[in-house]
Backbone as CSV, one residue per row, in Angstrom:
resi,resn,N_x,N_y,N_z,CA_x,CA_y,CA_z,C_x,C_y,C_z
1,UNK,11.208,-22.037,33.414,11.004,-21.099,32.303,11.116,-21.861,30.979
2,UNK,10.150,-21.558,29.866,9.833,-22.470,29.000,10.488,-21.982,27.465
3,UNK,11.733,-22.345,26.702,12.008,-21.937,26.010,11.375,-21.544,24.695
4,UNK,11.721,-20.500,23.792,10.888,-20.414,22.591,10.988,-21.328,21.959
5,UNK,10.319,-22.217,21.420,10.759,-23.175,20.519,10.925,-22.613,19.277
6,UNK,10.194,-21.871,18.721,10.432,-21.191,17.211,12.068,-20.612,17.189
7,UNK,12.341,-19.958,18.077,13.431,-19.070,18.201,14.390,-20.733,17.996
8,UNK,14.274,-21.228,18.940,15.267,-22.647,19.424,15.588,-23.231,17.757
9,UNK,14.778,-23.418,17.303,14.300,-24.477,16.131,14.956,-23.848,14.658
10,UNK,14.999,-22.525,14.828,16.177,-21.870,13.750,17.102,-21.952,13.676
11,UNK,18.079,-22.025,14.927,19.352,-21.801,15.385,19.880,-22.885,14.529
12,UNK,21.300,-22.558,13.917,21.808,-23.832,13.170,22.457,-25.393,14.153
13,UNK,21.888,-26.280,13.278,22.518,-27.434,14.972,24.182,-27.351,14.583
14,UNK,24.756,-28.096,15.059,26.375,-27.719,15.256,26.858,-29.430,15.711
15,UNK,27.577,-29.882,15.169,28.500,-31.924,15.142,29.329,-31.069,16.638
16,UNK,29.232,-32.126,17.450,30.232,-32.139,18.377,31.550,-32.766,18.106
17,UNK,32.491,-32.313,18.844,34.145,-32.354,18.011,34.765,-31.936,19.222
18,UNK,35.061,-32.733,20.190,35.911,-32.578,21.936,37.041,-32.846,21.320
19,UNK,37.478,-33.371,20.129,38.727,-32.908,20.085,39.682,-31.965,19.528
20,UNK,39.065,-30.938,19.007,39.245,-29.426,18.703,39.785,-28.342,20.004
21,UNK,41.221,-28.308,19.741,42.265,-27.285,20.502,42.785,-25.559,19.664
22,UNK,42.327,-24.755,20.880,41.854,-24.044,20.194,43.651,-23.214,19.862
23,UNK,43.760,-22.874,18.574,44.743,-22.100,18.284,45.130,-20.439,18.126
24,UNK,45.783,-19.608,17.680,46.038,-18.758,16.637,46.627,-18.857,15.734
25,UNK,45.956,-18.722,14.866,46.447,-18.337,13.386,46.907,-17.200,12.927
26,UNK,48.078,-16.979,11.935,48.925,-15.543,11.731,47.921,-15.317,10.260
27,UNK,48.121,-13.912,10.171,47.557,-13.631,8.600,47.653,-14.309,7.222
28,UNK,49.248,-15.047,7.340,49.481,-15.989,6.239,48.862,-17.428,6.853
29,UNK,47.914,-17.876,7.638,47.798,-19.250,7.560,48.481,-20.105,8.186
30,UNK,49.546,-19.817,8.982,50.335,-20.665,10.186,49.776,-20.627,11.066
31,UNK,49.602,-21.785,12.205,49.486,-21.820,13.367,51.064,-21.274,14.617
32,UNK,50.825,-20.429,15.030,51.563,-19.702,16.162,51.727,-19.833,17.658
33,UNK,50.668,-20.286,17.741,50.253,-20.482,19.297,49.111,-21.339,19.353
34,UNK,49.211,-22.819,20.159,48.207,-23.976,20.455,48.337,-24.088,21.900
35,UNK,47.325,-24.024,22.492,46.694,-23.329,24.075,47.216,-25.011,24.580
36,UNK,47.426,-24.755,25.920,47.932,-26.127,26.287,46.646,-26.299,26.714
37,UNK,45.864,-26.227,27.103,44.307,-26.655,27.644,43.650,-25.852,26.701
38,UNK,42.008,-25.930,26.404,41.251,-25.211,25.445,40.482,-23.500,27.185
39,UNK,40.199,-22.636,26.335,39.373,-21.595,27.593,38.581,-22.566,27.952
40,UNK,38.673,-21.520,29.625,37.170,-22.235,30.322,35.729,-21.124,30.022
41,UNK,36.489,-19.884,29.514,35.591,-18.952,29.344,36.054,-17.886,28.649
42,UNK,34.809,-17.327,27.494,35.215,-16.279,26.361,34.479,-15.423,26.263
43,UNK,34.807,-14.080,26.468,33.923,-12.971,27.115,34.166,-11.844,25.979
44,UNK,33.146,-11.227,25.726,32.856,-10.530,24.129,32.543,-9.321,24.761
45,UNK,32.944,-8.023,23.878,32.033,-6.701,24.317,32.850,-5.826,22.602
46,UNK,31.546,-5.219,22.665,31.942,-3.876,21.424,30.981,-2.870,22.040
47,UNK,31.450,-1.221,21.556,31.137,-0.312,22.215,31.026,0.480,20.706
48,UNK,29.691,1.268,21.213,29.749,2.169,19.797,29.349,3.792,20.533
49,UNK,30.339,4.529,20.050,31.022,5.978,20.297,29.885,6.791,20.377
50,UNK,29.575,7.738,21.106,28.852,8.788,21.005,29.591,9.996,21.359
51,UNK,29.274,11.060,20.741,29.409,12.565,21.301,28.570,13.284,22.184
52,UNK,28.165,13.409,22.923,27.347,14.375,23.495,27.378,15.692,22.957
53,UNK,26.310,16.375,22.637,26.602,18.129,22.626,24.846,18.611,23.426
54,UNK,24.699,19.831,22.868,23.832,20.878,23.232,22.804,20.519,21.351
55,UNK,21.792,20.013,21.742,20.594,20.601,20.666,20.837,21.632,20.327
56,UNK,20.615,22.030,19.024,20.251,23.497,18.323,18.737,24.049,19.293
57,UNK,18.973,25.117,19.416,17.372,26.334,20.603,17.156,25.540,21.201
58,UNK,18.298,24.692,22.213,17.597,23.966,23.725,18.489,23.638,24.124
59,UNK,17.880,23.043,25.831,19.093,22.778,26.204,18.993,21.581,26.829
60,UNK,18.519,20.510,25.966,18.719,19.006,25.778,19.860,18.925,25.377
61,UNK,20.189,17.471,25.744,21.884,17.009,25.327,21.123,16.297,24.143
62,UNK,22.750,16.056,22.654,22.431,15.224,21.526,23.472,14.449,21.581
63,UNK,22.895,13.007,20.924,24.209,11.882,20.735,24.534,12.142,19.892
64,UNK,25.728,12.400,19.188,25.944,12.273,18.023,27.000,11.018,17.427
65,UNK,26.686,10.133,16.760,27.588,9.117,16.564,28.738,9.589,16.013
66,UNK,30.039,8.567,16.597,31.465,9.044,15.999,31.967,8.077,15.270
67,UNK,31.795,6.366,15.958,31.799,5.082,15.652,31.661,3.828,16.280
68,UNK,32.078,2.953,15.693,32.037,1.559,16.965,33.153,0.642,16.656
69,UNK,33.336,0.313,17.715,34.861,-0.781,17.947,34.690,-1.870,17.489
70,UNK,35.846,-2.056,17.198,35.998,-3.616,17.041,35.725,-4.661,18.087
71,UNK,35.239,-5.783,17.884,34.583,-6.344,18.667,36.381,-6.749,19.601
72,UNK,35.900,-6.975,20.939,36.708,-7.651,21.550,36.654,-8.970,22.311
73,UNK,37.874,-9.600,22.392,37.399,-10.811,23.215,38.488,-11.363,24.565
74,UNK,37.874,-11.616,25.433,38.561,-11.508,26.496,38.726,-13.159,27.164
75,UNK,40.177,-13.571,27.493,39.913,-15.031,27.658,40.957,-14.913,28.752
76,UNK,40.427,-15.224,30.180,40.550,-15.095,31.533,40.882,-16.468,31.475
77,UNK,42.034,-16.489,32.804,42.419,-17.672,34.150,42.719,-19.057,32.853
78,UNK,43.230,-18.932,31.589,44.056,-19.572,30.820,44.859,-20.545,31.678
79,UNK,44.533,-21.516,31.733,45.705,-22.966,32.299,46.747,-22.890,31.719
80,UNK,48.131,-22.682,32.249,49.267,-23.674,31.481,49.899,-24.186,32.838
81,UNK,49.785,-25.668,32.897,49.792,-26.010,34.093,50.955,-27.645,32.862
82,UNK,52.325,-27.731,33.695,53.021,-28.775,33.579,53.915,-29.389,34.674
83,UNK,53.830,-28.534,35.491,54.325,-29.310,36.991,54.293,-30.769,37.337
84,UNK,53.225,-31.535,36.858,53.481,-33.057,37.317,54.365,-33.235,36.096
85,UNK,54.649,-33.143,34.924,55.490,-33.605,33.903,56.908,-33.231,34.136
86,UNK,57.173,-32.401,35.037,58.239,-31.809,35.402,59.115,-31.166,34.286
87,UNK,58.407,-30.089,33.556,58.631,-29.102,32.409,58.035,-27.666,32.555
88,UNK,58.800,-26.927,31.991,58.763,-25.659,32.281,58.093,-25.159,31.131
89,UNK,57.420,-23.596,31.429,56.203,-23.267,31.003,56.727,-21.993,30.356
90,UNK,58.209,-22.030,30.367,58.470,-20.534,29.949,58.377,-20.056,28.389
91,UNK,58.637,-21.220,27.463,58.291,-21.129,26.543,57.068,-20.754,25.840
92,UNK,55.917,-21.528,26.492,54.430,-20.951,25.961,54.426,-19.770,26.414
93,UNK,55.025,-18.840,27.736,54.914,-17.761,27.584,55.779,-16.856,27.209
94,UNK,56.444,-17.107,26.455,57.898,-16.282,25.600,57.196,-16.500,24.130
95,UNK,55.980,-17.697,23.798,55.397,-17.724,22.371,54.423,-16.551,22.860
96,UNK,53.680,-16.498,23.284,52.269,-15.304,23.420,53.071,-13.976,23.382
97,UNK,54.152,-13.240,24.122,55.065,-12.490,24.167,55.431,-11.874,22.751
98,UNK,55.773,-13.022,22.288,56.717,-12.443,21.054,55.363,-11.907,19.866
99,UNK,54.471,-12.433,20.364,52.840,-12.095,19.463,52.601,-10.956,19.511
100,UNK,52.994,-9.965,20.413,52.794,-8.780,20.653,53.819,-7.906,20.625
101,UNK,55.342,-8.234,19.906,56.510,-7.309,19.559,56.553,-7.138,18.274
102,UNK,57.246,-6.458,17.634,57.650,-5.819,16.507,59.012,-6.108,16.346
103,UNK,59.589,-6.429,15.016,60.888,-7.008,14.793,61.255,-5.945,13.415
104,UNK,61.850,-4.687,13.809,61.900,-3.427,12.726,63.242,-4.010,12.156
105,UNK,64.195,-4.975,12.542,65.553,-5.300,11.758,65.117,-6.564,11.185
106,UNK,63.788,-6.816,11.143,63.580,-7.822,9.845,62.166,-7.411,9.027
107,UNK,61.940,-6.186,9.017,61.218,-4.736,8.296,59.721,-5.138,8.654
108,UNK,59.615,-5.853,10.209,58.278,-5.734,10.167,57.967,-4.959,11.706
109,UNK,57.382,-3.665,11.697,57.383,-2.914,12.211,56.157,-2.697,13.265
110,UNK,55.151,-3.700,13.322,53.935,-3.631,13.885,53.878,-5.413,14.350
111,UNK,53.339,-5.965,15.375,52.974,-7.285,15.817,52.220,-7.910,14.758
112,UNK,52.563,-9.096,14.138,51.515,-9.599,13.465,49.872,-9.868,13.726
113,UNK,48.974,-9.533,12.913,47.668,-9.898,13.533,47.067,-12.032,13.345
114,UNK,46.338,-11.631,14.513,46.217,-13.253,14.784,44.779,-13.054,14.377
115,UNK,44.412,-14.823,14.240,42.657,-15.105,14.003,42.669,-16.381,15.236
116,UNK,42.261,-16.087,16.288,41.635,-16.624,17.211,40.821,-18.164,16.823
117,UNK,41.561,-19.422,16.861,40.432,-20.136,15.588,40.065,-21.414,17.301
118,UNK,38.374,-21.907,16.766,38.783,-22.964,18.256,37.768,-23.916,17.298
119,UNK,37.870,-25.231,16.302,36.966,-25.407,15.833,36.477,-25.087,14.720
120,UNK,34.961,-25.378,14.352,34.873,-24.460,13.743,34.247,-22.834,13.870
121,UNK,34.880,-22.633,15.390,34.499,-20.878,15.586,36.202,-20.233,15.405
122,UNK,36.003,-18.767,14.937,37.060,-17.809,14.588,36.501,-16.659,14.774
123,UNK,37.380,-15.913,16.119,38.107,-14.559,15.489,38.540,-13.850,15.289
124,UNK,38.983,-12.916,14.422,40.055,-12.128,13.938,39.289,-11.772,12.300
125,UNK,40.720,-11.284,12.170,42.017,-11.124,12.285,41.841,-9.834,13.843
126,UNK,42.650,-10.405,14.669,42.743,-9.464,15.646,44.014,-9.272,16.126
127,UNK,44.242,-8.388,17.183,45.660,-8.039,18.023,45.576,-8.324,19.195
128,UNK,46.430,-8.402,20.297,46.593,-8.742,21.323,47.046,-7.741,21.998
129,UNK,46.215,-7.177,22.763,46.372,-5.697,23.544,46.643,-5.719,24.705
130,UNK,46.670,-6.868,25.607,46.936,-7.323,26.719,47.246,-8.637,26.934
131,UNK,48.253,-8.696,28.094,48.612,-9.869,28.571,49.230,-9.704,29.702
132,UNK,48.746,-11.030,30.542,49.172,-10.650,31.737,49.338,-12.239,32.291
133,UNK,49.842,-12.155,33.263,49.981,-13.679,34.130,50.452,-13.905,35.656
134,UNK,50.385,-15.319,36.297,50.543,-15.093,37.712,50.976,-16.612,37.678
135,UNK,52.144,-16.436,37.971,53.090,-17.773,38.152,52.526,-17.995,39.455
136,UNK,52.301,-19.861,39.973,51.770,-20.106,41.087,52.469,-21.407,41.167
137,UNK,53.649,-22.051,40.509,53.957,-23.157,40.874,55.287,-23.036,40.057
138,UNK,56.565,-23.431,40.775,57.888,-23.633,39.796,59.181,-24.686,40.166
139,UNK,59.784,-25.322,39.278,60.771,-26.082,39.343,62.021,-25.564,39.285
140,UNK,62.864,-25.690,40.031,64.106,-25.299,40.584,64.325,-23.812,39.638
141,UNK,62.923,-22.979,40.356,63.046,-21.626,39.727,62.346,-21.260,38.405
142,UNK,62.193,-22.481,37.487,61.303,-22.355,36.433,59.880,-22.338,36.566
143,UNK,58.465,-21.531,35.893,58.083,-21.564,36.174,57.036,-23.079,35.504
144,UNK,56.236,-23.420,36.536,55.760,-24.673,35.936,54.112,-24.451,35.916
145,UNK,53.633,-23.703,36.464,52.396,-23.392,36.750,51.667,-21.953,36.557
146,UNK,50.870,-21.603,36.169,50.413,-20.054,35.809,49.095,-20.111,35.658
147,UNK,48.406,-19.288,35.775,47.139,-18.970,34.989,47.193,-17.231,33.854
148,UNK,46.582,-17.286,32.721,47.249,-16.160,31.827,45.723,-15.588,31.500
149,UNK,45.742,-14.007,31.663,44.805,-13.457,30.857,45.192,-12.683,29.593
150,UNK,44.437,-12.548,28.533,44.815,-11.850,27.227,43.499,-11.346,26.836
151,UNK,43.874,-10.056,25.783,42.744,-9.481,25.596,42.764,-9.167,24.147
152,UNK,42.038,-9.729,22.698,42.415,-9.399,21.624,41.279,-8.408,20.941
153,UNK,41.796,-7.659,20.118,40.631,-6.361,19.746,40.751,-6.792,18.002
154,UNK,39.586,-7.100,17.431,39.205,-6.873,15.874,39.559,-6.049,15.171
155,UNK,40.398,-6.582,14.076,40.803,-5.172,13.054,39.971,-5.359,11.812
156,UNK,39.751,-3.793,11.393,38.883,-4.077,9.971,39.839,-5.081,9.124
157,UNK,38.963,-5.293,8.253,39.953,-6.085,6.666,39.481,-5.485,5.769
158,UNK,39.967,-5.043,4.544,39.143,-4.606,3.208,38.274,-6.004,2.851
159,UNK,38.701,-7.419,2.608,37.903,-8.419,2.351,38.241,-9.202,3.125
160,UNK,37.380,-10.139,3.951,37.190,-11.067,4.645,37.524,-12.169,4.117
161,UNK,37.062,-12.175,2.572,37.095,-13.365,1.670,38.470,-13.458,1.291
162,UNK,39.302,-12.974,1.681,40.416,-12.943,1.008,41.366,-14.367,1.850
163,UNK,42.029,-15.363,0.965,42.777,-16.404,1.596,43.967,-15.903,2.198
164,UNK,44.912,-16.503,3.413,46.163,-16.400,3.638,47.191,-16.105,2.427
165,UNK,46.853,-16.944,1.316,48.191,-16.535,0.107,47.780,-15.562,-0.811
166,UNK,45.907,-14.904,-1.010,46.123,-13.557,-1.608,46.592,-12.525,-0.966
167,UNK,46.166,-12.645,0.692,47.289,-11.586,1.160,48.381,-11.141,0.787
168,UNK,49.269,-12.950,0.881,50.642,-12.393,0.961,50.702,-12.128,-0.211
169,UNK,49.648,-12.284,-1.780,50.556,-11.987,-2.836,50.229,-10.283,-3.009
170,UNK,48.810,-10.051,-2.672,48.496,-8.406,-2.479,49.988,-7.554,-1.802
171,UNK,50.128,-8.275,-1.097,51.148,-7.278,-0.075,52.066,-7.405,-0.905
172,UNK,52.723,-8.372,-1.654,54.099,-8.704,-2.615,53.774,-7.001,-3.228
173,UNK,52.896,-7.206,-4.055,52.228,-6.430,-5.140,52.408,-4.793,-5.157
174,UNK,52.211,-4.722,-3.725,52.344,-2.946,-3.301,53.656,-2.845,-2.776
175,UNK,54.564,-4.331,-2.435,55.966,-3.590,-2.486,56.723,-4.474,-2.691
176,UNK,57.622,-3.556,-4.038,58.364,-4.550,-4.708,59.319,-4.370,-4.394
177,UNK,60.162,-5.327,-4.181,61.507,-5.454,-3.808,62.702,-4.639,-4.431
178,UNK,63.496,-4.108,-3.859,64.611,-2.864,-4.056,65.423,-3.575,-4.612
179,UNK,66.017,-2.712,-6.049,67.000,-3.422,-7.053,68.047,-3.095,-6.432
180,UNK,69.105,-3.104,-7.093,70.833,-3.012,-6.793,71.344,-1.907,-6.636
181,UNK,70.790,-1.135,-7.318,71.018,0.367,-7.372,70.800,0.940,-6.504
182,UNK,69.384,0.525,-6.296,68.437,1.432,-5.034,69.317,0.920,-3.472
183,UNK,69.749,-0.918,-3.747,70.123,-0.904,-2.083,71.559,-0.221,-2.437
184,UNK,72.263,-0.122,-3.404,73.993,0.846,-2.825,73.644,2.017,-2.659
185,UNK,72.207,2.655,-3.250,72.034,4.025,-2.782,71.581,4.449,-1.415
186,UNK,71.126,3.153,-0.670,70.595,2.979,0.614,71.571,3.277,1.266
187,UNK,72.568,1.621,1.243,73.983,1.713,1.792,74.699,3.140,1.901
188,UNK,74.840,4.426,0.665,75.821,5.294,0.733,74.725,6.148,1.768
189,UNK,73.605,6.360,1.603,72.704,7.278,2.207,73.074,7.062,3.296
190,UNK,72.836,5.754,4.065,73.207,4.880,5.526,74.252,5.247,5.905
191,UNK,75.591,5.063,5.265,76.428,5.984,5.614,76.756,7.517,5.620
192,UNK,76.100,8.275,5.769,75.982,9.608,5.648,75.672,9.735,6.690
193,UNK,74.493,9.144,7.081,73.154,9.102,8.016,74.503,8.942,9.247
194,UNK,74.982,7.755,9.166,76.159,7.690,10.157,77.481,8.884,10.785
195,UNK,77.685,9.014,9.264,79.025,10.232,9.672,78.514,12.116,9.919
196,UNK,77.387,11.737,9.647,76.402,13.571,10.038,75.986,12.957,11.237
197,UNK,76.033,12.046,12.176,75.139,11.707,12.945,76.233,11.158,14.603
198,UNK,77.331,11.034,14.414,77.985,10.691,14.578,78.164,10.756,16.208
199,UNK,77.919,11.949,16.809,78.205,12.611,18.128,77.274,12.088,18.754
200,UNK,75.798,12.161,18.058,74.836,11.683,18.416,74.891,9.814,19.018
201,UNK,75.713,8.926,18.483,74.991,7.832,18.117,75.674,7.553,20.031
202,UNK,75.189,6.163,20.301,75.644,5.879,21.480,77.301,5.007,21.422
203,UNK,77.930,5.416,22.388,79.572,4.982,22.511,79.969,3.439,21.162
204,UNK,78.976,2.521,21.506,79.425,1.426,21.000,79.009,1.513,19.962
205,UNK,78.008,1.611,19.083,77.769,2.429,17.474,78.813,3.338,17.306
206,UNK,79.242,4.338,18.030,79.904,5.603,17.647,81.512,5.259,17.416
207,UNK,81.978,3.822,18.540,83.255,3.033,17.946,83.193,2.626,16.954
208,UNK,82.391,1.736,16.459,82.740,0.814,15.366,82.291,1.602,14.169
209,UNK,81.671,2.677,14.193,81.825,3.672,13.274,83.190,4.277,12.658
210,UNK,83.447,4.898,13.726,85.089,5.460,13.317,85.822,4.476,13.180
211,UNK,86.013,2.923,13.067,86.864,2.443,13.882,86.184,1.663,12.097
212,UNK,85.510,1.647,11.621,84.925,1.371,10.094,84.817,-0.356,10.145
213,UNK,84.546,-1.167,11.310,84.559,-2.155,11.599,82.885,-2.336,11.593
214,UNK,82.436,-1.962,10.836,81.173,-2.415,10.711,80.366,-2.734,9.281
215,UNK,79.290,-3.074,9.063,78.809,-3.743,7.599,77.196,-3.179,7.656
216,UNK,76.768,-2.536,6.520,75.736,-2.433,5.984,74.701,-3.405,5.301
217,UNK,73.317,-3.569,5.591,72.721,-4.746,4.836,71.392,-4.193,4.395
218,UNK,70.874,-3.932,3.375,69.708,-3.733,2.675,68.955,-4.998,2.757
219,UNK,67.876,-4.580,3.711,66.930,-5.602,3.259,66.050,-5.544,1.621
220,UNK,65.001,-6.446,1.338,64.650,-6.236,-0.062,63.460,-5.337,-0.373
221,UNK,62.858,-4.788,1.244,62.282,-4.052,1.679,62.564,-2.684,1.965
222,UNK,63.975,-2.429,1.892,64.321,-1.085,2.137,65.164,-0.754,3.235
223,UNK,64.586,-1.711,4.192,65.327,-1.868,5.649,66.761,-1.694,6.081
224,UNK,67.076,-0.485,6.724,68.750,-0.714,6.607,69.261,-0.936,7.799
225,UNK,70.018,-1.976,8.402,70.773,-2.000,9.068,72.229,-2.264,9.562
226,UNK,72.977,-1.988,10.645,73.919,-1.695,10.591,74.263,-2.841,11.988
227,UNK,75.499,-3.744,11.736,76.032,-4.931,12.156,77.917,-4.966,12.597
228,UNK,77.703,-5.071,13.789,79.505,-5.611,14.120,80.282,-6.417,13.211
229,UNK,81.086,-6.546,13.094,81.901,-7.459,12.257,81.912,-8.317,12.236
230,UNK,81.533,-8.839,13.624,80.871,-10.520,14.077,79.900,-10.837,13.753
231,UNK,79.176,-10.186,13.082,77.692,-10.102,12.390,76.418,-9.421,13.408
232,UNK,76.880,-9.445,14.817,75.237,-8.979,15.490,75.318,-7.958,14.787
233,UNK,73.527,-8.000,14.794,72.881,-6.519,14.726,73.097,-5.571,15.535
234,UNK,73.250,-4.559,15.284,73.442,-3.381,16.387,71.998,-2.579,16.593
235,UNK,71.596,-2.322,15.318,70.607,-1.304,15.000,69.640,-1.581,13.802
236,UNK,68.754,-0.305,13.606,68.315,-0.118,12.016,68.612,0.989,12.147
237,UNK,69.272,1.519,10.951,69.232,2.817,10.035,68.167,3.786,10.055
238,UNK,67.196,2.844,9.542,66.431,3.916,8.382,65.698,2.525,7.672
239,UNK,64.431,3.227,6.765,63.889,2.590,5.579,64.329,3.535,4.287
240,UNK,64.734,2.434,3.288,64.809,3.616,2.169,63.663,3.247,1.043
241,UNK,63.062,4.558,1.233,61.938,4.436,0.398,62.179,5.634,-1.010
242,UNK,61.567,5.491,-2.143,61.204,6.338,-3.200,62.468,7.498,-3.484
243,UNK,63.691,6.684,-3.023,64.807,7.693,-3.380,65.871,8.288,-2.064
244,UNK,64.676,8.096,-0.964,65.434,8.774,0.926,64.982,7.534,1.617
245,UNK,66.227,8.011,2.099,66.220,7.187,3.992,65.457,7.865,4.809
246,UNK,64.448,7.222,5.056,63.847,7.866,6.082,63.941,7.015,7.881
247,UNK,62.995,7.588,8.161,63.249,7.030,9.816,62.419,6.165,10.308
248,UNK,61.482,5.483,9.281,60.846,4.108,9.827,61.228,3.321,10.069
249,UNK,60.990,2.559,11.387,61.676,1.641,12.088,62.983,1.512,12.905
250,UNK,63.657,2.947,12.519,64.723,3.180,13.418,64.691,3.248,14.628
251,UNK,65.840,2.338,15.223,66.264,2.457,16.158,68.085,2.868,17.034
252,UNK,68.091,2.896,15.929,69.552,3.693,16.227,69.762,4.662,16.991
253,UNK,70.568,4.180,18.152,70.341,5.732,19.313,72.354,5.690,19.694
C-alpha cells in the first residue's frame, strides 16, 4: 500500500533524541515522577456526549449535544523492574500514590494536577484517575518487580500560555494570606468548634480536649488544625474563611 506523499510531505519532521525519559511535571514546574523505563505504549481516547430524545411531530430519535471530555491517556504494562540491582521498588510506587492524595492539614485539598512531558511531547495539565499494579518479583518480601497501569484525564485551563510561576503568582493573588487577627479569630472559633462539639469528637481528640493538652495552628491559608503536645497532627478543624470556620477540608471525627 502506497503512501500519500502530499499528506506525508506536510507532516512536521521531528530530531531524534533516545535520550529523553519521560516525566511528570506538577503545575508549578517540578519534576515529580521520572518513569524508570520510558512506555512501551500510549493509548488516547475522548468522547463527546450526546442526549438522545424524541424529534418534535415524530418519532425519530435526536442527538442533542451536552459536551466532550477531556482527552485521556492510557499507559499500560509500565516496567519498574530492579531485581538484578537488588533494590526495592516500593518507593516509585508510594511516588505515583501520593500523586493521587490530598493533604487537607497542609490546605491542599484536591491531588495536584500533572503534565505528562516525554521529550518534546506533553500532556496535561491532567489527573490521575487510575492506578493499578501487579507485583511479580520480590526481595526478602520487598517488592522488586511490577508492571503498573495508570490512566490520566485532561483538565481545562483558562490559558495554556500561562508559565509555572504565573500560576503560582495568580493563585498568590486570589488568596491572600490571613493576618493576626483573622488567625486568633480562627484559633477562638476552633475552639468553640471543639467544646460545642465535644461528645461528638472521637475518644483520643475528645481526651486531649478536656485534658487542654493540645495546640492550635493557623495555617496562612485559613487552615486550622489541631495537634498533641508532642506536636502530631491529630486533625483539621475547619477553613476559616471571610469571618467563619467552615468545614473545608475537615477531618475531625
Amino acid at each position: 500500500m502506497a503512501a500519500n506523499t502530499t499528506v506525508l510531505n506536510s507532516l512536521p519532521t521531528v530530531g531524534q533524541d533516545t535520550t529523553a525519559t519521560a516525566q511528570l511535571i506538577d503545575n508549578l514546574g517540578k519534576t515529580v515522577y521520572t518513569f524508570l523505563y520510558n512506555p512501551e505504549a500510549k493509548s488516547f481516547s475522548v468522547r463527546a456526549s450526546y442526549k438522545e430524545g424524541a424529534a418534535a411531530l415524530t418519532s425519530l430519535p435526536s442527538q442533542s449535544y451536552q459536551y466532550t471530555t477531556g482527552s485521556t491517556l492510557s499507559l499500560d504494562n509500565l516496567i519498574l523492574e530492579s531485581w538484578a540491582r537488588s533494590k526495592s521498588i516500593t518507593p516509585l510506587l508510594n511516588s505515583l500514590k501520593s500523586l493521587m492524595q490530598a493533604e487537607p492539614t497542609r490546605g491542599k485539598y484536591a491531588p495536584s494536577p500533572v503534565t505528562f512531558v516525554w521529550g518534546a511531547n506533553k500532556f496535561g495539565l491532567a489527573v490521575i484517575t487510575d492506578l493499578n499494579w501487579t507485583e511479580t518479583a520480590w526481595i526478602s518480601g520487598e517488592p522488586a518487580s511490577a508492571r503498573v497501569s495508570m490512566k490520566l484525564i485532561e483538565i481545562p485551563l483558562l490559558s495554556k500560555a500561562e508559565t509555572p510561576q504565573q500560576r503560582l503568582q495568580t493563585a498568590a493573588a486570589k488568596e491572600q494570606a490571613r493576618t493576626a487577627r483573622e488567625k486568633a479569630e480562627a484559633t477562638a472559633k476552633a475552639n468553640q468548634y471543639l467544646q460545642q462539639n465535644l461528645k461528638s469528637l472521637n475518644a483520643t481528640i475528645a481526651q486531649v480536649v478536656r485534658s487542654k493538652s493540645f495546640t492550635l495552628k493557623v495555617s496562612d491559608m485559613g487552615v486550622v488544625t489541631i495537634s498533641d503536645k508532642k506536636g502530631n497532627v491529630l486533625g483539621t478543624i475547619g477553613t476559616y474563611t471571610n469571618g467563619k470556620l467552615t468545614d473545608a477540608g475537615r477531618t475531625l471525627k
